[in-house]
VEXDREN-2710 file (C-alpha; in Angstrom, 1 decimal):
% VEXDREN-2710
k/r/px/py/pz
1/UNK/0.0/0.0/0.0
2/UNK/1.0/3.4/-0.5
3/UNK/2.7/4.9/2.2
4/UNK/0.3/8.3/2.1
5/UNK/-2.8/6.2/1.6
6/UNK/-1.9/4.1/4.3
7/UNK/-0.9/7.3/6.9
8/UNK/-4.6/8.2/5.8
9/UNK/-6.5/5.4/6.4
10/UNK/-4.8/4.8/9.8
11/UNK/-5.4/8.0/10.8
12/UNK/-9.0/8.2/9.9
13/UNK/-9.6/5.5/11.1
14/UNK/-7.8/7.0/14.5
15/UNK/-9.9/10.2/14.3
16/UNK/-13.3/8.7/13.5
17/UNK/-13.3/6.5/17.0
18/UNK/-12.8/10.1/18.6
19/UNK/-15.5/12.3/19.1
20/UNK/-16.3/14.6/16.4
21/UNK/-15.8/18.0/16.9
22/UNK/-11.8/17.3/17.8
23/UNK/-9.9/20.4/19.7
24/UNK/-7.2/20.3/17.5
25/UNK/-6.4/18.6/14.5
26/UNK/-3.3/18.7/12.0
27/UNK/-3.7/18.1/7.7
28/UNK/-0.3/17.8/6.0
29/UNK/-1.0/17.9/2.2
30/UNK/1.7/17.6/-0.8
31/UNK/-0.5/20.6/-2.3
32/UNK/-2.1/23.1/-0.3
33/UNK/-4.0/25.1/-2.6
34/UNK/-5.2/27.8/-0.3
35/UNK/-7.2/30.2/-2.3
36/UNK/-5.7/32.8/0.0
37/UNK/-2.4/33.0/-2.6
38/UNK/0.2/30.5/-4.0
39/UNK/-0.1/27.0/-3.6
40/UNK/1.6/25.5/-0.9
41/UNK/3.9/22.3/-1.3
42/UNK/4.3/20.2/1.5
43/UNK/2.2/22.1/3.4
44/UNK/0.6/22.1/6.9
45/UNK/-2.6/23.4/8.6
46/UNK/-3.9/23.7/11.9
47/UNK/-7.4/23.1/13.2
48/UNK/-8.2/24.1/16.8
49/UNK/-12.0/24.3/18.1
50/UNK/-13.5/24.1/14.4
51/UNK/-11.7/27.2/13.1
52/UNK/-7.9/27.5/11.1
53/UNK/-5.4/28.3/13.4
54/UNK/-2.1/27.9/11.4
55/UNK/-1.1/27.1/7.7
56/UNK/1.9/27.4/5.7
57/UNK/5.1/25.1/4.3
58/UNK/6.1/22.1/6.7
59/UNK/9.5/24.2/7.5
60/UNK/7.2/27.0/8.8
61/UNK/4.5/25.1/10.6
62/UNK/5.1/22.2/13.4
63/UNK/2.7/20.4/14.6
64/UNK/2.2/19.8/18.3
65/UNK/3.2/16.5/19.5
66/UNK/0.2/14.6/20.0
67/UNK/-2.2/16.1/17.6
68/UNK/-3.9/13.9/15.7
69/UNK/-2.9/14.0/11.9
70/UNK/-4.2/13.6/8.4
71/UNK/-2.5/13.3/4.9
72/UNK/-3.3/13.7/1.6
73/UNK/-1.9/14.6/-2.2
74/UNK/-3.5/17.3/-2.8
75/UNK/-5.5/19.5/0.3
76/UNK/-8.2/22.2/-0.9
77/UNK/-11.1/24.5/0.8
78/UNK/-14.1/22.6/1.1
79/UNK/-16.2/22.9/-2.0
80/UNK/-19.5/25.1/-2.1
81/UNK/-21.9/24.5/-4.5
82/UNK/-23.2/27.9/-5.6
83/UNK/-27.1/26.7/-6.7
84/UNK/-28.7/23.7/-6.0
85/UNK/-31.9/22.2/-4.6
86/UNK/-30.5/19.1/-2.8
87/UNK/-32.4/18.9/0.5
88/UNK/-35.3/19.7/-0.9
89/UNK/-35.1/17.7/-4.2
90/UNK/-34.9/13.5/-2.6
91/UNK/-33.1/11.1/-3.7
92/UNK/-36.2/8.9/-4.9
93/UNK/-37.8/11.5/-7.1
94/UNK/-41.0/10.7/-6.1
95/UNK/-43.7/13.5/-5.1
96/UNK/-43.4/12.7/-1.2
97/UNK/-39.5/14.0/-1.1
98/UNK/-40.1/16.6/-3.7
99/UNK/-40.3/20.2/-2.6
100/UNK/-38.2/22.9/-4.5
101/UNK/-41.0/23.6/-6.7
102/UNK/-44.8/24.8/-5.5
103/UNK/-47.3/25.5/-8.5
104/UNK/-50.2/26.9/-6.8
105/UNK/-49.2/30.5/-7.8
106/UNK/-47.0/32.7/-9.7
107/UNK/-45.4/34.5/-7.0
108/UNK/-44.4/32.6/-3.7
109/UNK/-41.4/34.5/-2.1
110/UNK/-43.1/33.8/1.1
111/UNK/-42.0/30.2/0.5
112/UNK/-38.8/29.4/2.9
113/UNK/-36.0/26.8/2.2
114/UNK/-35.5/26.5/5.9
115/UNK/-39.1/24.7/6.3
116/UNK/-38.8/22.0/3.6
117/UNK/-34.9/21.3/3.8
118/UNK/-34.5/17.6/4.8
119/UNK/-31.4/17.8/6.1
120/UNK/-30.8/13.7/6.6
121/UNK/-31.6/13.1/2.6
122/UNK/-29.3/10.6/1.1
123/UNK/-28.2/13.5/-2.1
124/UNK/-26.7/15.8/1.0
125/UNK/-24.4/12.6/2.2
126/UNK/-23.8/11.1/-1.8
127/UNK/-22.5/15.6/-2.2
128/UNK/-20.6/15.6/0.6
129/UNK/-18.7/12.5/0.2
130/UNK/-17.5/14.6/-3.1
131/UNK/-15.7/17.4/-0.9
132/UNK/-18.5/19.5/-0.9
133/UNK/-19.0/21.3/2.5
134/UNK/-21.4/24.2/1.8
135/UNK/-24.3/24.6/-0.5
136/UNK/-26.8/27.0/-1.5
137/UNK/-30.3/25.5/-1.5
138/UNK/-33.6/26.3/-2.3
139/UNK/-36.5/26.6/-4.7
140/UNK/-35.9/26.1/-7.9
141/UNK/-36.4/27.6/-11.6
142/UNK/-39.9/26.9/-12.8
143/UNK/-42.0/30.1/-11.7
144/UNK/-41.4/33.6/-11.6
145/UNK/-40.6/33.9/-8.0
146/UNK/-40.5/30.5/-6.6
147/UNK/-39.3/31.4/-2.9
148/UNK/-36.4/31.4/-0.9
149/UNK/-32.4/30.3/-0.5
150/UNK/-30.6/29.2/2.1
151/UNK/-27.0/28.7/3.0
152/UNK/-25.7/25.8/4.9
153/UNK/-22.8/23.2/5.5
154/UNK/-23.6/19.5/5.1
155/UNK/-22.7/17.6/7.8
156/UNK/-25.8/18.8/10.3
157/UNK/-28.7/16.3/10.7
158/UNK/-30.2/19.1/12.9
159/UNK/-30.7/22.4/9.8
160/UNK/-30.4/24.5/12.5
161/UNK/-27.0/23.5/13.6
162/UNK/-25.5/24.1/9.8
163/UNK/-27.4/27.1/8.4
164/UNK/-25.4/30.0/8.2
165/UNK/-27.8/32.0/6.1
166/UNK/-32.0/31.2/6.1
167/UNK/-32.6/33.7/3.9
168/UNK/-29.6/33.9/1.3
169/UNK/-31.5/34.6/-1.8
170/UNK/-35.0/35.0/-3.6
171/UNK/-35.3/32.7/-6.6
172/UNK/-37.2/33.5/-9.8
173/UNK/-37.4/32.3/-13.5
174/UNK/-37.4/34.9/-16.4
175/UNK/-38.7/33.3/-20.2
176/UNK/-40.3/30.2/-20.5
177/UNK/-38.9/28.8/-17.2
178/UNK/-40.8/30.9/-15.5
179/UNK/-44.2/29.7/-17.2
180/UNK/-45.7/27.3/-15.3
181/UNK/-48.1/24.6/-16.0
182/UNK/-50.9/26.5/-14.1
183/UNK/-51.8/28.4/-16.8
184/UNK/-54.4/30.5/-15.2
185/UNK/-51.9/31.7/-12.8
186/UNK/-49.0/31.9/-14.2
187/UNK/-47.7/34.7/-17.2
188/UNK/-47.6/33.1/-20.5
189/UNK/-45.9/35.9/-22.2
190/UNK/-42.4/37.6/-21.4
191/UNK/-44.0/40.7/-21.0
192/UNK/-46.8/39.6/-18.7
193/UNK/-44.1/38.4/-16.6
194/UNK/-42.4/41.1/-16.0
195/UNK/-45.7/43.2/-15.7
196/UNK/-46.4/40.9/-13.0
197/UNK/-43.1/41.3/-11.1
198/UNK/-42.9/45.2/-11.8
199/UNK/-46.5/45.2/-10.0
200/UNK/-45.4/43.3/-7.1
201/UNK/-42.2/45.0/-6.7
202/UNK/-44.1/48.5/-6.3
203/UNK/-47.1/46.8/-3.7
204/UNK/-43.7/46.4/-2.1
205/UNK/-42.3/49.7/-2.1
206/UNK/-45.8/50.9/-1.0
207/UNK/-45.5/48.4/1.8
208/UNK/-42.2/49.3/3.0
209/UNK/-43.5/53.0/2.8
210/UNK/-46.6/52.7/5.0
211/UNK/-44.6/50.4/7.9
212/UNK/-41.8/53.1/7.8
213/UNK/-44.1/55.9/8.4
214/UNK/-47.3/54.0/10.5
215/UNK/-47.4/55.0/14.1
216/UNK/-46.2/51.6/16.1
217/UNK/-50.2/50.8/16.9
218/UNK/-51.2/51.9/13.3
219/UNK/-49.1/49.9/11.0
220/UNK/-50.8/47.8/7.6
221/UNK/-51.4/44.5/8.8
222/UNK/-48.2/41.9/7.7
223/UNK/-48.1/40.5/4.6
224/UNK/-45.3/37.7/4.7
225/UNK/-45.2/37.7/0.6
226/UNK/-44.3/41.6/0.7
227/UNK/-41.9/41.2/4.0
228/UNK/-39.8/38.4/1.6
229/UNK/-39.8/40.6/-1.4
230/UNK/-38.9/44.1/1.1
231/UNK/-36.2/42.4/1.8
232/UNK/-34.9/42.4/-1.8
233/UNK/-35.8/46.2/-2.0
234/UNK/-33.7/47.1/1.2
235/UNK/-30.5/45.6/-0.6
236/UNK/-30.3/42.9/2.1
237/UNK/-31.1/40.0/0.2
238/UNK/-30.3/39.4/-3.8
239/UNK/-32.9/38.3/-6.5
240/UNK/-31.6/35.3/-8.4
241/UNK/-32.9/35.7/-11.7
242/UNK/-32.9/31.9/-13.8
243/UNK/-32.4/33.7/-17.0
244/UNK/-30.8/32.4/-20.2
245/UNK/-32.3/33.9/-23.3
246/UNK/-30.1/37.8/-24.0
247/UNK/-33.5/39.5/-24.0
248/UNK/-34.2/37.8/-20.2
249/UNK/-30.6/38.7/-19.1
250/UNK/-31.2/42.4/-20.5
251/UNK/-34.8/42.3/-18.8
252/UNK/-33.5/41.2/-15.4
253/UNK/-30.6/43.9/-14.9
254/UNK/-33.4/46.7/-16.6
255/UNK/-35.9/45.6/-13.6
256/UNK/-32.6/45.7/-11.2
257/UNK/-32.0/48.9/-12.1
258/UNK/-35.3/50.7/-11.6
259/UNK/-36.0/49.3/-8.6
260/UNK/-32.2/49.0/-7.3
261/UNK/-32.6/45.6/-5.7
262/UNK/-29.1/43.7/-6.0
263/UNK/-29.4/40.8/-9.1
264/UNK/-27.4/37.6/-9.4
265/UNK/-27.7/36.0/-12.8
266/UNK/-28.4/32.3/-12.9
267/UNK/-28.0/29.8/-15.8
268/UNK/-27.3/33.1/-18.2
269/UNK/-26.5/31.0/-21.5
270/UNK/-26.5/33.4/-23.7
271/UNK/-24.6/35.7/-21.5
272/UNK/-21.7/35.6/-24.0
273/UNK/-24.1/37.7/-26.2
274/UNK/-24.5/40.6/-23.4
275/UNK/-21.7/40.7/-21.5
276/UNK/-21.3/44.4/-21.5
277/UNK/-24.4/44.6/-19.8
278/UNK/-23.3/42.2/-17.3
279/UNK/-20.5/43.7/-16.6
280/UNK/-22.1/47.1/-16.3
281/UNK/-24.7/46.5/-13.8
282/UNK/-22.2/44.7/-11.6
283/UNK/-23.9/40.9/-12.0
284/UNK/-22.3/38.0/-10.8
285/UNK/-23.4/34.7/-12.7
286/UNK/-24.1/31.3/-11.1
287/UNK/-23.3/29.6/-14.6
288/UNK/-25.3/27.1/-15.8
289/UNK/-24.1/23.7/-15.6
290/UNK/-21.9/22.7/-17.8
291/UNK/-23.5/19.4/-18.9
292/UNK/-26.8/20.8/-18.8
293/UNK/-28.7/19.9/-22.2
294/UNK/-28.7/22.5/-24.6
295/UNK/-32.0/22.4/-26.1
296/UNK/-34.7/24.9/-25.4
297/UNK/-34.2/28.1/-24.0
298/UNK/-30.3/26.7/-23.5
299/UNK/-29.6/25.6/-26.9
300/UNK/-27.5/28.4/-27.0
301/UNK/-25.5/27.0/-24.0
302/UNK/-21.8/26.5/-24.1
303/UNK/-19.4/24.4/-22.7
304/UNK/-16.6/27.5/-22.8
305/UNK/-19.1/30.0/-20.7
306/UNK/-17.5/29.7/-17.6
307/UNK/-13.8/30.3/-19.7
308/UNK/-16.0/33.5/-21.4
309/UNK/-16.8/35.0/-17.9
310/UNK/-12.9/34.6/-16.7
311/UNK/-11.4/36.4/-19.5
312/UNK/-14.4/39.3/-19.5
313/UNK/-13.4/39.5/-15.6
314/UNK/-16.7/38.7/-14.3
315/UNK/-17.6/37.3/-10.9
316/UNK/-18.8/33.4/-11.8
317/UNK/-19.7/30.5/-9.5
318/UNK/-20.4/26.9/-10.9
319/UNK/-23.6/25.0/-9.8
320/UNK/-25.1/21.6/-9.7
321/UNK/-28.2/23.4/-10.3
322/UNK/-31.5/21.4/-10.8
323/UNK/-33.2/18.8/-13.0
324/UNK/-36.3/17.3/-13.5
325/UNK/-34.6/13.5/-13.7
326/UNK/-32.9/11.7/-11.4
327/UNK/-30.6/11.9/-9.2
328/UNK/-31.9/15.6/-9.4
329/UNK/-28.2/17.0/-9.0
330/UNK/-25.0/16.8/-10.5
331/UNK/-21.3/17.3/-8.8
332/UNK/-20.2/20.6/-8.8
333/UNK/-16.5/19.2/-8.8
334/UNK/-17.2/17.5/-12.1
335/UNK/-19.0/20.6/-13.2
336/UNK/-15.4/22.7/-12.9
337/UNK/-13.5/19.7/-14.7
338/UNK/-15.8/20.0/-17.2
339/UNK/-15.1/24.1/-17.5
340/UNK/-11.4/23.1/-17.5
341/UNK/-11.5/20.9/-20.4
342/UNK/-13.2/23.7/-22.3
343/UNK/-10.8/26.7/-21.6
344/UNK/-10.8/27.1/-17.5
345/UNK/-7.5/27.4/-16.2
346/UNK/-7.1/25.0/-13.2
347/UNK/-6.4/28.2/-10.7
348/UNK/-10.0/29.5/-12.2
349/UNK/-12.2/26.2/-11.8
350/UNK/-11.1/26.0/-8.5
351/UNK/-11.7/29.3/-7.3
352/UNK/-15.2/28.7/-8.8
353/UNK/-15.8/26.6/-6.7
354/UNK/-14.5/27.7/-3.7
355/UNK/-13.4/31.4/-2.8
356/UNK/-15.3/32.9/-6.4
357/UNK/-18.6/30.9/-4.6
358/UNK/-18.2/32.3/-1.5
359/UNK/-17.6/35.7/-2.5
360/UNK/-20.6/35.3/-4.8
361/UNK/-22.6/34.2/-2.2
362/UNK/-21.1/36.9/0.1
363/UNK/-19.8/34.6/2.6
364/UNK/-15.8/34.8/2.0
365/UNK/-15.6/35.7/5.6
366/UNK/-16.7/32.2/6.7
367/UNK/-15.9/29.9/4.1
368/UNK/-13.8/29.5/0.6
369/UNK/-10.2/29.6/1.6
370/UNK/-7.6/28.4/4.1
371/UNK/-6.9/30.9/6.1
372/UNK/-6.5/31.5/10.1
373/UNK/-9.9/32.0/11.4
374/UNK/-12.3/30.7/8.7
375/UNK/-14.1/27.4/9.4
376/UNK/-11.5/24.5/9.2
377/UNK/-13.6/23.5/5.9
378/UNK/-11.7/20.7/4.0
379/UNK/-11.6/18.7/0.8
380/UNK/-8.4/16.2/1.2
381/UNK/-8.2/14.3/-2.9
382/UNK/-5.5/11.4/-3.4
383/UNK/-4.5/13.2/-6.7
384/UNK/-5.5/16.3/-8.9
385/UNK/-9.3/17.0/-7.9
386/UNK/-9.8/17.7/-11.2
387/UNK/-9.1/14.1/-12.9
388/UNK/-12.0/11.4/-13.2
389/UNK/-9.6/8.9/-10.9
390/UNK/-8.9/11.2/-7.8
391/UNK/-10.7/9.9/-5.3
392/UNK/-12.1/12.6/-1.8
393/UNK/-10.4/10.7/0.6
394/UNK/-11.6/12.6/3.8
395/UNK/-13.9/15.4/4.2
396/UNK/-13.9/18.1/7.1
397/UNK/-16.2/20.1/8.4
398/UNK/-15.6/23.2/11.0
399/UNK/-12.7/20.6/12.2
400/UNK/-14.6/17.9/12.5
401/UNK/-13.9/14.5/10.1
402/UNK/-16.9/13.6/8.5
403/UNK/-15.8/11.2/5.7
404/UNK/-13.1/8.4/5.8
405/UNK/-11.9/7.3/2.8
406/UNK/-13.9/4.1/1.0
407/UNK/-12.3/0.9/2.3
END
């Protein structure tokens, strides 16, 4: 057996009869890839209490006799899937563990991830077990606003130990996606739909306007639908818009503009057509997945968007996003290997998948790099993370080991 692979497994092995939130911890890696600067060889970090402590070369860094200690070929931030609806979306695809999407109306953004997240699914384990430490979850494309995000890591069977954000993001659908099957509820036109919104979004203003100025035993009765979308008007919480056609793009940063709400772009596959719009109003993209099938309102899709978005020097995040077959979700590992092949530089894929996602989903604070004080978030890969062989060996979560490597 290989020496490394065998220092792994023992030590695993070691760790996982421990309890599992460990006071300190050591990871030696071949590569450190930080995302906090130049890669490190034969680097070192240090976990104490769930948060980084220490990293740098193994000439700078010592680790404290006793501490218990993992190896690997190659050590990265714990991976963060930028949009997805695992938790919500089951493993069986059947209606009983099928929540991201609710067709009884149009508009929902009263609708919260937090109270349909199944936290104990078998997609939030098969995820993890790929390095992936934090997701952003919720409702998915398939109305025009379709309800809330949330941000969590993936290791809680309790939600409410893991969240770090309930309300991360509203989701909607611009185009076709966001014509539903209920016909006499939904838009059926891409001007209806953004009728629709535009009238919402000033009920909302209107809202906002009476609560500020009502005397404490006079203000309009709550409305949960208007609270959700306020929210989005006071700049504290971003409207996703799921929009890939260049008219829906255009159409999504116009409505951002009048009403000054911040926009993130999602799926955007024919943002290579509008990218000085993009890059204008400021929008970062949660690109549509790579391997998603270009027919429809994607046929336009391309394999080389997420290279496109790197060399116009906009802020991009890949996803595992959301299908209607099963397993429901893809990898968002293999969803960067994929952007490599088709132009990504290897420095780029990762960082979209790590400090690029975090900073999209304005959590660089927490999570997306190793460095001192962040959660002690951890992918640990036998090989390039990039190449269909590597296997995740061991997975860590604020400094706890939640994955040994397959025996």
């Amino acid at each position: 057996m290989n020496p490394n692979a065998f220092k792994v497994l023992f030590s695993l092995s070691f760790l996982l009869a421990l309890p599992a939130l460990f006071a300190q911890l050591a990871v030696e890696g071949d590569v450190l890839h930080t995302m906090a600067g130049e890669s490190i060889p034969d680097g070192v970090i240090l976990i104490r209490e769930g948060k980084f402590l220490e990293v740098g070369s193994s000439d700078a860094v010592e680790i404290p006799e006793g501490w218990p200690t993992l190896s690997a070929a190659v050590v990265t931030p714990g991976l963060i899937d930028a949009r997805t609806v695992v938790g919500l979306s089951g493993l069986l695809n059947q209606k009983h563990d099928q929540e991201q999407l609710e067709l009884s109306a149009a508009i929902q953004p009263d609708l919260r991830a937090f109270d349909a997240y199944n936290a104990r699914d078998e997609l939030v384990d098969w995820v993890r077990n790929f390095g992936v430490t934090t997701i952003h979850t919720g409702h998915a494309p398939g109305a025009l606003i379709s309800g809330q995000t949330m941000i969590l890591k993936t290791d809680r069977e309790n939600i409410s130990d893991g969240i770090l954000r309930p309300y991360a993001m509203l989701a909607g659908s611009m185009g076709r996606s966001g014509f539903s099957r209920n016909e006499k509820k939904s838009p059926g036109t891409r001007a209806k739909s953004i009728a629709m919104l535009r009238t919402q979004l000033i009920k909302t203003r209107e809202y906002l306007r009476k609560r500020e100025q009502a005397d404490a035993d006079k203000e309009p009765p709550r409305d949960l639908k208007l609270e959700a979308l306020g929210e989005v008007l006071q700049g504290r919480v971003p409207l996703l818009l799921t929009a890939h056609r260049h008219q829906d793009i255009v159409s999504a940063i116009r409505l951002a503009k009048e009403f000054a709400f911040p926009l993130i772009l999602d799926g955007a596959s024919e943002a290579h057509l509008v990218l000085e719009e993009i890059k204008e109003a400021g929008a970062p993209v949660i690109v549509h997945p790579t391997m998603v099938r270009a027919q429809g309102e994607l046929e336009n899709a391309t394999l080389e968007m997420a290279a496109i978005l790197e060399r116009e020097g906009i802020l991009f995040a890949m996803q595992s996003g959301y299908e209607t077959y099963v397993p429901k979700t893809r990898v968002v590992l293999f969803e960067a290997a994929m952007a490599l092949a088709y132009g990504l530089s290897f420095e780029a894929a990762l960082r979209s998948i790590t400090i690029n996602a975090a900073k999209l989903l304005g959590m660089d604070d927490r999570i997306g790099s190793i460095e001192a004080g962040k959660d002690a978030d951890l992918a640990l890969f036998d090989g390039d993370p990039f190449e269909y062989a590597t296997h995740c060996t061991a997975v860590i979560i604020d400094g706890s080991v939640v994955k040994e490597e397959p025996h």
